[in-house]
C-alpha positions as CSV (number, residue, x, y, z in Angstrom):
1,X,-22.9,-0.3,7.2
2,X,-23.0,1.5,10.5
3,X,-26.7,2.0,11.4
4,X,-27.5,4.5,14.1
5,X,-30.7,4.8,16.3
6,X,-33.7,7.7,15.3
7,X,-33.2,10.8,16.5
8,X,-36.2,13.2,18.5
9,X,-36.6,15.2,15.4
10,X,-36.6,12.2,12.8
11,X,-39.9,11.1,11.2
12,X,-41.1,7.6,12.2
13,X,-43.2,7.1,8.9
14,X,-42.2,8.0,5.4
15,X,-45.0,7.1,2.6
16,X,-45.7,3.3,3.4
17,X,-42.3,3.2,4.8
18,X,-41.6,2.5,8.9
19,X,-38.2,4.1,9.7
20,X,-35.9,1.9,12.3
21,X,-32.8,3.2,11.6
22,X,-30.4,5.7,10.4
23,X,-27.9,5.0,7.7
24,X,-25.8,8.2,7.2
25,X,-26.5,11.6,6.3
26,X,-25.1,13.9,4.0
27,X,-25.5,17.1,2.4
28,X,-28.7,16.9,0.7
29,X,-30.6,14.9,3.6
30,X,-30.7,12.1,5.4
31,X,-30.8,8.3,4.5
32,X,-33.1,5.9,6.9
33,X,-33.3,2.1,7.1
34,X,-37.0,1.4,6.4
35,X,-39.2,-1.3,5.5
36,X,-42.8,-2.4,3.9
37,X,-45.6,-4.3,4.8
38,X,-43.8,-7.0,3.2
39,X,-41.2,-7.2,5.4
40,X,-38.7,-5.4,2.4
41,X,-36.2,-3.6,3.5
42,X,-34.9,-0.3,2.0
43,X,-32.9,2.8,2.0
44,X,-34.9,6.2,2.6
45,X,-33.4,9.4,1.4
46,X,-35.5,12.3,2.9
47,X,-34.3,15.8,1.7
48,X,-33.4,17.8,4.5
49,X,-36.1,20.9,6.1
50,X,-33.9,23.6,5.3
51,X,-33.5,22.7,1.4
52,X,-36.8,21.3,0.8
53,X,-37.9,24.9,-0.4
54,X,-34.9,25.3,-3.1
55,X,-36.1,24.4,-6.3
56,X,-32.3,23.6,-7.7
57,X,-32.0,21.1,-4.6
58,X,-35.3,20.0,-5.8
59,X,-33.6,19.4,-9.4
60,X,-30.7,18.0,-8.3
61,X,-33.4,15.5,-6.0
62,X,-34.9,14.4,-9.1
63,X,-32.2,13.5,-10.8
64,X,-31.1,11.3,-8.5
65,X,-34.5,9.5,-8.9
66,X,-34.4,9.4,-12.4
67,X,-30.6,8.6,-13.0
68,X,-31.2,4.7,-11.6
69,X,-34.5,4.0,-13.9
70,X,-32.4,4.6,-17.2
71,X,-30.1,2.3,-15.5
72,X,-30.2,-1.0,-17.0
73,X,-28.2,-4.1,-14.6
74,X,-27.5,-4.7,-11.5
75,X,-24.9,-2.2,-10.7
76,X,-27.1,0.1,-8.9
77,X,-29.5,0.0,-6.2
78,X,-33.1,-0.6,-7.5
79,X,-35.6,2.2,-7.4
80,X,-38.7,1.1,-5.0
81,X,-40.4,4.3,-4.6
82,X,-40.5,8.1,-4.6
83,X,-42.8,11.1,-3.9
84,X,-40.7,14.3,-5.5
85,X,-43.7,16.7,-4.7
86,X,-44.1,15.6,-0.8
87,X,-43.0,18.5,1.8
88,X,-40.1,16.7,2.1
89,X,-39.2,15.2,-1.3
90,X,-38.1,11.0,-0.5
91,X,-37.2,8.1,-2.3
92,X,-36.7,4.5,-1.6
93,X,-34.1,1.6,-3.1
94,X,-33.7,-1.2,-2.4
95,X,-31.1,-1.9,0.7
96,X,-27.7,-2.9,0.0
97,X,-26.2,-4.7,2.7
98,X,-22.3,-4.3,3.3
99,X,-19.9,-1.5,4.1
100,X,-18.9,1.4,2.1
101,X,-15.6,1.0,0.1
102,X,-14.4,4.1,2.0
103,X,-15.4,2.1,5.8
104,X,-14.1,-1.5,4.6
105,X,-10.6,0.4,3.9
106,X,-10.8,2.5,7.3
107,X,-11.3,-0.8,8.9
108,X,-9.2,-3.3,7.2
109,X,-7.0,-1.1,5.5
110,X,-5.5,-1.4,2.0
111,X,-6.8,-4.4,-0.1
112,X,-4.9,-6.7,-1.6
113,X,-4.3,-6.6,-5.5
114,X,-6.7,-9.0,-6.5
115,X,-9.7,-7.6,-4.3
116,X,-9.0,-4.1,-6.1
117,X,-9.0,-5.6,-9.1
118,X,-11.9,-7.2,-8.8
119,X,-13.8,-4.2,-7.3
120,X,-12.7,-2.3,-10.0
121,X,-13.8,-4.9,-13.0
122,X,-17.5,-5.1,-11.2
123,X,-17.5,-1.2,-11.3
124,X,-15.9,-0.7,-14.6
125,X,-18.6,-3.4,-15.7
126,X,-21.2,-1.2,-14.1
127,X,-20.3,2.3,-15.8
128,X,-20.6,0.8,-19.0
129,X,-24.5,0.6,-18.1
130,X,-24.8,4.2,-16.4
131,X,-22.8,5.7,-19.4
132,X,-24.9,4.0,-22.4
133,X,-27.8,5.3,-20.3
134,X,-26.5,8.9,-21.2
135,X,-25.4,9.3,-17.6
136,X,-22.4,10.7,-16.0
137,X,-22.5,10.1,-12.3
138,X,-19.8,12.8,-11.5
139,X,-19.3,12.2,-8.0
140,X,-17.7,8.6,-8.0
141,X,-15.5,8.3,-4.6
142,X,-15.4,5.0,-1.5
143,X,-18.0,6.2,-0.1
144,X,-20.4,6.3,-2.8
145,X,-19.2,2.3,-3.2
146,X,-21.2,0.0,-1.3
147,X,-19.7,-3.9,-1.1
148,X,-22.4,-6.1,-1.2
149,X,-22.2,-9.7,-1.1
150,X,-23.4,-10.0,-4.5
151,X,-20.5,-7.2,-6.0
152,X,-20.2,-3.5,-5.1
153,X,-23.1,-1.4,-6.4
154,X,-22.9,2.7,-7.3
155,X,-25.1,5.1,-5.3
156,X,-25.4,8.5,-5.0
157,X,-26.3,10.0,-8.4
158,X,-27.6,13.3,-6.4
159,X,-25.1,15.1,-9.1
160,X,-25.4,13.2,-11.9
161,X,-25.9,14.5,-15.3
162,X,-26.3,13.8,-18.6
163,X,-23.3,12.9,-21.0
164,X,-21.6,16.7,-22.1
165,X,-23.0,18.7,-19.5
166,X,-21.1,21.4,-17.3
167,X,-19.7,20.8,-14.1
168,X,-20.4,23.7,-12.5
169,X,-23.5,24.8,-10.3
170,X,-22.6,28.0,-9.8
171,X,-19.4,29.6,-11.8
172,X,-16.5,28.9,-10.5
173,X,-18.2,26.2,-7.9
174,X,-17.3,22.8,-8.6
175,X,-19.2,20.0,-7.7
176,X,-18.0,17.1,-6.4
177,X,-15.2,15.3,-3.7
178,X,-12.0,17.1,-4.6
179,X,-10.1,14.3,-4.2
180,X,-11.7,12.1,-6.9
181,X,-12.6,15.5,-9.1
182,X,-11.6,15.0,-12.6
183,X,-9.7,18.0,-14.1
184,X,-12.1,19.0,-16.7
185,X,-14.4,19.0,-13.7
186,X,-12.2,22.2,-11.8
187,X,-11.8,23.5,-14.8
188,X,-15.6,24.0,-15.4
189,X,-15.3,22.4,-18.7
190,X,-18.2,19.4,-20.2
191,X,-18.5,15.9,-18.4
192,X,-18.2,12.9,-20.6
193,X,-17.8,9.4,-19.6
194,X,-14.2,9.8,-19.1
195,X,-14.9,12.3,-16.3
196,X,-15.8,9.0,-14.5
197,X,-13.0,6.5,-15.1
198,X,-10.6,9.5,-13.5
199,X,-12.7,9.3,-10.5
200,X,-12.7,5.5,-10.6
201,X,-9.0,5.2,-10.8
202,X,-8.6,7.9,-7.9
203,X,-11.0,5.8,-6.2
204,X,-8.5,2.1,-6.9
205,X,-5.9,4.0,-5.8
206,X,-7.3,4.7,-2.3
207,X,-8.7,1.3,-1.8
208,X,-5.0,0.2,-3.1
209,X,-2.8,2.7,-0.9
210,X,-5.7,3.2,2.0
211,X,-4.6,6.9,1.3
212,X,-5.9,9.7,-1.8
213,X,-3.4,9.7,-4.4
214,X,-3.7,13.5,-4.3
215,X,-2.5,13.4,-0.7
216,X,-4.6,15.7,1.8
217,X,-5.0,19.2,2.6
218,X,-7.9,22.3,1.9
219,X,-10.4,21.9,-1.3
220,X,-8.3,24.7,-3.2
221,X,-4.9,22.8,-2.1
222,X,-6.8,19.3,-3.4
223,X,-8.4,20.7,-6.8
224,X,-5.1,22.1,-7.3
225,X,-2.7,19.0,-7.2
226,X,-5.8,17.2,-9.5
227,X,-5.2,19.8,-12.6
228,X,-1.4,20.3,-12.4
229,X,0.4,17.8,-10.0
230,X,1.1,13.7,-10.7
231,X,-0.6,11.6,-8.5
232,X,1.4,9.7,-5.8
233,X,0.9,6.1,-6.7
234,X,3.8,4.5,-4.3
235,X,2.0,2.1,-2.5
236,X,-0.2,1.0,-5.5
237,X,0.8,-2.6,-6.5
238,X,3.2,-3.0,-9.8
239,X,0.5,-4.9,-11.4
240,X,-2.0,-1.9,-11.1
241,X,0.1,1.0,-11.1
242,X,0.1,1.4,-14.9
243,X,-3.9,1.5,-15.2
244,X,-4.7,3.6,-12.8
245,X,-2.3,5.7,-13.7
246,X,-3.5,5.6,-17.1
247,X,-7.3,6.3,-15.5
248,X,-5.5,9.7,-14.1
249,X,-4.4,11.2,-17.2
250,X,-5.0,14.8,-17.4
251,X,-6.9,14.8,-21.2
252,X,-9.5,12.4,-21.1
253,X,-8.7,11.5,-24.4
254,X,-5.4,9.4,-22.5
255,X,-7.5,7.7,-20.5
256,X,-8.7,4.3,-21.4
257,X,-12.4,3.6,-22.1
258,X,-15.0,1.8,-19.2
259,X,-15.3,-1.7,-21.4
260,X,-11.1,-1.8,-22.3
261,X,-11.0,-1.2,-17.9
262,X,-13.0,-3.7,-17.2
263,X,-11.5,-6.5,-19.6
264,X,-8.0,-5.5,-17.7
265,X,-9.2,-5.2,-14.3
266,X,-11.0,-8.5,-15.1
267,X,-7.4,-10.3,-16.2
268,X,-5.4,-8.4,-13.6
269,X,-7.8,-9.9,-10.8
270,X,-7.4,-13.7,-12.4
271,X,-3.7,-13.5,-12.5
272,X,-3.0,-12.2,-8.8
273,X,-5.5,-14.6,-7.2
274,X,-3.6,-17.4,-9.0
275,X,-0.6,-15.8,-8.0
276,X,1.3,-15.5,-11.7
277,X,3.1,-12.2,-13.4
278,X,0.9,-9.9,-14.7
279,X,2.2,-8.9,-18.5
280,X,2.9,-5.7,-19.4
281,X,-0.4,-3.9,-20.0
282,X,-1.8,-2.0,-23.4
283,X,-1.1,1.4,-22.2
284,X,2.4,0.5,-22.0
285,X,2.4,-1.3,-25.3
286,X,1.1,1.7,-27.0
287,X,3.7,3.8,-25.7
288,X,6.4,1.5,-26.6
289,X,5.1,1.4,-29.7
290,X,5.2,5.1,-30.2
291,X,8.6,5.5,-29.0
292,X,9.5,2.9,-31.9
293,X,8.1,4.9,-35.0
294,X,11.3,5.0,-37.2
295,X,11.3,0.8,-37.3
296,X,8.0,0.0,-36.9
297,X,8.6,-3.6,-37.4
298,X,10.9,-3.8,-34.6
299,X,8.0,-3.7,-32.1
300,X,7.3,-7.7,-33.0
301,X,8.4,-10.2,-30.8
302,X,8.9,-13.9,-31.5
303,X,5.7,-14.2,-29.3
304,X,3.4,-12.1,-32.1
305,X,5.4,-13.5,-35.1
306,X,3.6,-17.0,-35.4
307,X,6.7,-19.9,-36.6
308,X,10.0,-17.8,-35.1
309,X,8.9,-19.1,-31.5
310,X,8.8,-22.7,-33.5
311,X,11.9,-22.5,-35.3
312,X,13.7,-21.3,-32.3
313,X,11.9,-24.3,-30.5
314,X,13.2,-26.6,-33.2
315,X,17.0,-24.8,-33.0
316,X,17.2,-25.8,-29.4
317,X,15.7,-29.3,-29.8
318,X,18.3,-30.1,-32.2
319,X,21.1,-29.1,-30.9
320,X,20.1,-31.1,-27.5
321,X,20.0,-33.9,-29.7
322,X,23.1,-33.2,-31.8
323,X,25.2,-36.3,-33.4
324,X,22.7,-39.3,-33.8
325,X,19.8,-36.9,-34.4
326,X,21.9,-34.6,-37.1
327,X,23.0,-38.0,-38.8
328,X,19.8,-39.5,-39.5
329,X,18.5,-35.7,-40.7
330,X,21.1,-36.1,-43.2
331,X,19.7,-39.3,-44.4
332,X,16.0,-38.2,-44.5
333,X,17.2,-35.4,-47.0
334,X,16.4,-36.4,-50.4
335,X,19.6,-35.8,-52.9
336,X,20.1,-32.7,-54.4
337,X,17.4,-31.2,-52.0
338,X,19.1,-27.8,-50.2
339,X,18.2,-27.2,-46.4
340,X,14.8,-26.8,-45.4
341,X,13.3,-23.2,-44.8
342,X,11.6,-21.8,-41.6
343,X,8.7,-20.4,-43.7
344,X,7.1,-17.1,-42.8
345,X,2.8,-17.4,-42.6
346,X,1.2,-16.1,-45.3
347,X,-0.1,-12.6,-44.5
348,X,2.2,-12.5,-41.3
349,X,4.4,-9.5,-40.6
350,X,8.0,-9.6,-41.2
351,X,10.7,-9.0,-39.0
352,X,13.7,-7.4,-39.0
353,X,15.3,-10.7,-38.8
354,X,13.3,-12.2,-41.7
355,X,15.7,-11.5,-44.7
356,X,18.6,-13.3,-43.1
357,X,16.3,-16.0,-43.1
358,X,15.2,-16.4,-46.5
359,X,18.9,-15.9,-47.2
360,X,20.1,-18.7,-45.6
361,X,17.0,-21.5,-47.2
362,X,16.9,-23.3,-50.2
363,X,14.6,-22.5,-53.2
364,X,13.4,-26.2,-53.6
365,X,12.6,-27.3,-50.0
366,X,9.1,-28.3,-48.7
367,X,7.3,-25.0,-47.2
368,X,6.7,-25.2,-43.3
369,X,9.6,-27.5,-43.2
370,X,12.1,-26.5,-40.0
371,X,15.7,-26.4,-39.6
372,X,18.8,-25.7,-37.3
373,X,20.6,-23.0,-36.9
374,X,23.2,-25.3,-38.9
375,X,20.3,-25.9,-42.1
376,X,20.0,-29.6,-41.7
377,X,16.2,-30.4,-40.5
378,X,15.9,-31.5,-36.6
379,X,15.8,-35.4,-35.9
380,X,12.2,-36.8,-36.1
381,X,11.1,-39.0,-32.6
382,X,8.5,-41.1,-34.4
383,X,10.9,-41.9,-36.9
384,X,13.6,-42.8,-34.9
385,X,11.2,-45.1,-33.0
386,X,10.0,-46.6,-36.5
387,X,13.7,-47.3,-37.1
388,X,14.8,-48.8,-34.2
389,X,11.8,-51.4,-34.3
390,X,12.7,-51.8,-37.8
391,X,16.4,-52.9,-36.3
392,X,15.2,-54.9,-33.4
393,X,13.1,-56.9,-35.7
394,X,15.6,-57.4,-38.5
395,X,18.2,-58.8,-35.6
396,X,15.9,-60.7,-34.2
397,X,15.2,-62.4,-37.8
398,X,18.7,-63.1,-38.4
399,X,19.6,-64.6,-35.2
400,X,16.5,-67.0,-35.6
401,X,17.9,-67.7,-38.7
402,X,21.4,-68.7,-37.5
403,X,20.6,-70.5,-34.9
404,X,18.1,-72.5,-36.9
405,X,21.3,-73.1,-39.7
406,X,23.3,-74.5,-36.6
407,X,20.3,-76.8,-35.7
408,X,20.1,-77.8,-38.8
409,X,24.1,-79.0,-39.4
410,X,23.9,-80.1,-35.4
């Protein structure tokens, strides 16, 4: 984080705080490095002068303070201290070293897949805890991420409110960055916690793309684009694309939930560090699924049927080991017993494929038992084996046996 030296009209002394440096300011005040008697070093928020008498600022101050104690783990910076009723309302967290999300992409540029993902997953993990603490933070954007070497960490809750509240300040004001502005959010209508995961994917794309996936332009231009235009997702890699697309839906009712984000985000992140194919996530699924209403049981595959992955296994295996293999099948088979069935688990779902099946299998086999595409039961390795010694033994025997007759006359 870019610290910059004290200015003339900067206090030295905040509470029991020394001030060194400055950490940024923004439009509610300005944010100090400070430290304790201890030697503990934290991150000062003093309101500004000209706001200090305006009782909504005031409100607006105390949320912030109060959003981060209902907070429960370690996604947020920790509250040290505050004085709400001082000439200059402050509080103190604890400091988080590390850029912003918004500086480490300025500097570096877009992250890789995995680093998003893995951003994503810590934050997703994180607004579980704000949202089952009733809060909404409302303004979720890079520079409200800070990277620390323990995981990013949310700050920032200056706007925050509790879960079904309005948007607006004023009417027709809304608050917030309006490139990460949820719809509902122009719109003037209530916050929930889905308010957040459309700012969260708006913010994955950035770090993704280095660039807003609402493009740039004026606030109207911006809030605009948010409530009636597609979101640009180009540079966004495959294996993310979907989800945070699926974070951008206009109803929040399309958008998936904080804990079904983070599970993704979490296997999105394992796969592209270990470099292998991401598969194709829910929110495809579901709409494959939707598309597929007339045949419902069409949507299984041989990877969700349990036993037509085997059987097809087993089809493959024997015909590989077609002649010998085939002729000692036939020998196994006890007489008058039809070919074996590929049997269907109890309580499974059929297939469309599963009648021709049952067709093709005998009434009186053993259940379980697999065939070939050609009903005789694949070739048994540990039988074979069994056999063979069996035969090597049996030869060896007689040709003692010989030998020892010829000895014998000799």
């Amino acid at each position: 984080m870019a610290m910059m030296r004290l200015r003339r009209e900067d206090p030295r002394i905040v509470g029991s705080f020394r001030l060194h440096r400055r950490l940024g300011a923004g439009g509610m005040g300005v944010v100090y490095l400070g430290s304790d008697r201890r030697g503990q070093r934290v991150a000062l928020k003093v309101i500004r002068p000209d706001l200090a008498e305006d009782q909504e600022f005031r409100s607006r101050f105390a949320r912030e303070v109060s959003a981060p104690r209902r907070i429960r783990g370690g996604c947020t910076a920790r509250l040290v201290a505050a004085d709400l009723e001082a000439e200059r309302p402050w509080f103190a967290t604890q400091y988080v070293p590390g850029p912003s999300l918004h500086d480490r992409v300025a500097e570096e540029g877009a992250l890789r897949a995995a680093d998003v993902a893995s951003i994503g997953a810590a934050l997703s993990e994180g607004l579980v805890a704000v949202h089952e603490a009733g809060v909404v933070h409302r303004d979720l954007k890079p520079s409200n991420i800070l990277l620390s070497p323990k995981g990013p960490r949310i700050i920032d809750f200056g706007i925050a409110w509790a879960t079904g509240a309005s948007t607006l300040t004023h009417v027709g004001t809304a608050v917030g960055s309006p490139g990460f502005l949820a719809p509902e959010q122009v719109r003037g209508a209530a916050v929930t916690p889905a308010t957040d995961v459309f700012s969260l994917g708006a913010t994955l794309a950035y770090a993704a793309m280095a660039d807003s996936p609402f493009g740039h332009g004026s606030s109207e231009v911006m809030l605009y684009r948010v409530v009636h235009e597609e979101p640009q997702l180009h540079g966004v890699p495959d294996a993310l694309a979907p989800l945070i697309r699926a974070c951008l839906a206009k109803d929040p009712e399309d958008r998936p939930s904080t804990l079904q984000l983070s599970m993704r985000l979490k296997e999105i992140a394992a796969r592209e560090a270990q470099g292998l194919p991401v598969s194709r996530p829910p929110v495809q699924r579901e709409r494959a699924e939707e598309r597929n209403t007339v045949r419902p049981t069409e949507r299984y595959t041989e990877r969700d049927v349990p036993g037509r992955g085997q059987e097809r296994g087993a089809d493959r295996a024997a015909e590989r080991g077609a002649g010998g293999g085939e002729r000692g099948s036939e020998r196994d088979r006890a007489p008058g017993r039809g070919p074996g069935p590929s049997s269907r688990p109890s309580g499974g779902p059929r297939t469309g494929g599963s009648r021709g099946t049952q067709s093709r299998t005998g009434a009186g086999t053993r259940p379980g038992a697999r065939t070939t595409s050609t009903g005789r039961r694949p070739a048994n390795p540990r039988l074979l084996r069994q056999r063979l010694f069996v035969f090597v033994v049996v030869t060896l025997v007689v040709a003692l046996g010989i030998a020892a007759a010829q000895a014998l006359q000799g």
